[in-house]
Kinemage of the C-alpha trace (Angstrom):
@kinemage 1
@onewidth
@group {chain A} dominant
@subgroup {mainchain}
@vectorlist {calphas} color= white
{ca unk a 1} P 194.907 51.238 0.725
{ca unk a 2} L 198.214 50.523 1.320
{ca unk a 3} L 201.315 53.528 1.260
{ca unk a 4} L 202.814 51.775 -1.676
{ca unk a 5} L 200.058 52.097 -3.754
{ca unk a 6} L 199.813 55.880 -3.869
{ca unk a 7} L 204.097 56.288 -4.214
{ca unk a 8} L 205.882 56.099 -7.874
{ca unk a 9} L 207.497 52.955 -8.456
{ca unk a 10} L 211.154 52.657 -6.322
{ca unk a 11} L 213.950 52.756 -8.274
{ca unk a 12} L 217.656 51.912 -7.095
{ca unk a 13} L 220.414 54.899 -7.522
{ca unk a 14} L 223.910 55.632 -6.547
{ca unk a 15} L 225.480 58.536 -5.231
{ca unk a 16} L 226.100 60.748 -8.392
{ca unk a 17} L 223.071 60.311 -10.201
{ca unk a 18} L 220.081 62.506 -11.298
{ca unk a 19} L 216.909 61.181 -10.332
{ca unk a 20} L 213.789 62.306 -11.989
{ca unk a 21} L 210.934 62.396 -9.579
{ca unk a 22} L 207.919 60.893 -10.536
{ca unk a 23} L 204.666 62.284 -9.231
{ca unk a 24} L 202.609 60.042 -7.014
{ca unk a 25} L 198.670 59.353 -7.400
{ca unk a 26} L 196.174 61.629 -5.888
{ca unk a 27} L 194.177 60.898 -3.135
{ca unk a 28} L 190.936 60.434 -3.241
{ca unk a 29} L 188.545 60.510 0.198
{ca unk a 30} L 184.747 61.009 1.200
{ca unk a 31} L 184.234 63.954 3.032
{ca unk a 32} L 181.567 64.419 5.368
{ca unk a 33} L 180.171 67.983 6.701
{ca unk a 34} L 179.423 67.230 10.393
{ca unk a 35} L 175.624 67.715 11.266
{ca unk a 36} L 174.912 68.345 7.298
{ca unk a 37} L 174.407 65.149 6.110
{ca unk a 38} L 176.706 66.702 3.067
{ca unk a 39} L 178.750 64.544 1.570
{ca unk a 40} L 181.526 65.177 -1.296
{ca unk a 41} L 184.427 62.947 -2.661
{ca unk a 42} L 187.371 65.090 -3.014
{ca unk a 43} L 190.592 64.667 -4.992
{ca unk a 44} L 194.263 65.935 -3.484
{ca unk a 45} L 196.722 65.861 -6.254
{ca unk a 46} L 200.480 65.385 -5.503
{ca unk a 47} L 202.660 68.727 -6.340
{ca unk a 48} L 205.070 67.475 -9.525
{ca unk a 49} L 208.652 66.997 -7.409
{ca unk a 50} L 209.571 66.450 -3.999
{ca unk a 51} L 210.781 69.297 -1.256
{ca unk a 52} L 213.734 68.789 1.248
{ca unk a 53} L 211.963 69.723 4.112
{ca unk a 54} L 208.788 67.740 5.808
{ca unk a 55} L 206.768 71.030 5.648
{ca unk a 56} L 206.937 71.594 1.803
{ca unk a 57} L 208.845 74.812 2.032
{ca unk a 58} L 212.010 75.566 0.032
{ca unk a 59} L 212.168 74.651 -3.641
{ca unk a 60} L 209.707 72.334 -5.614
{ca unk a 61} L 212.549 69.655 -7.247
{ca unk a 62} L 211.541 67.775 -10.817
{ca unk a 63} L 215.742 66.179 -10.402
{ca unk a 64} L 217.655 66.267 -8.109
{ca unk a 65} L 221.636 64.742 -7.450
{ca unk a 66} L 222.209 62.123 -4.860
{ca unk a 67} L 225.205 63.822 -3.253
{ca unk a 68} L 224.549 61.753 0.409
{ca unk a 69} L 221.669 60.336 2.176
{ca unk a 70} L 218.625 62.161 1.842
{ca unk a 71} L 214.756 61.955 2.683
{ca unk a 72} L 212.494 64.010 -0.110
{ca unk a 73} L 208.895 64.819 0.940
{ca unk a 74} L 205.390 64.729 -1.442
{ca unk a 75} L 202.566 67.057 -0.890
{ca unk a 76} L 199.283 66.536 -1.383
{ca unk a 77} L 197.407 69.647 -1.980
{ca unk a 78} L 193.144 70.244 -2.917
{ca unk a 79} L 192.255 72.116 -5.285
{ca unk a 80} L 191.061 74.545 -3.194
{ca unk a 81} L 190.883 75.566 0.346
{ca unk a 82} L 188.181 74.071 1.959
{ca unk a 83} L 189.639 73.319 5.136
{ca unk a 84} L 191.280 70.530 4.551
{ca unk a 85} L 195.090 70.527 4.401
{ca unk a 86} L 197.086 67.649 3.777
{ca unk a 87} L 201.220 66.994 3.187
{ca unk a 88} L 202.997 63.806 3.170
């Protein structure tokens, strides 16, 4: 699977604008429980915005204005904690 097949659709904006963030797809993987033989496919959904800072912390943003050059980060969260963690 390529990266640009999980990521909204790019979309071309100038400084000024408000951008609505789309959400991205979830993620889907096999998950295997070492020396179980336990298998589950598990689903992490993308949070509905984009954060400022790589480690998701800070505010959740549905719009934001391009006011300079600026890298927004998706997280990818499951369900529940099952010892998996995942943020992109």
């Amino acid at each position: 699977m390529s990266g640009k097949s999980i990521f909204p659709a790019s979309k071309e904006a100038y400084y000024g604008d408000v951008v609505t963030v789309d959400t991205a797809k979830s993620l889907w993987f096999e998950s295997k429980m070492f020396g179980s033989g336990d298998e589950a496919v598990r689903e992490l959904k993308c949070s509905d915005g984009v954060y400022a800072y790589q480690d998701g912390s800070g505010d959740l943003l549905k719009e934001v204005r391009l006011t300079a050059n600026s890298t927004a980060y998706l997280k990818w969260l499951a369900g529940s904690y099952d010892g998996v963690y995942a943020a992109g």
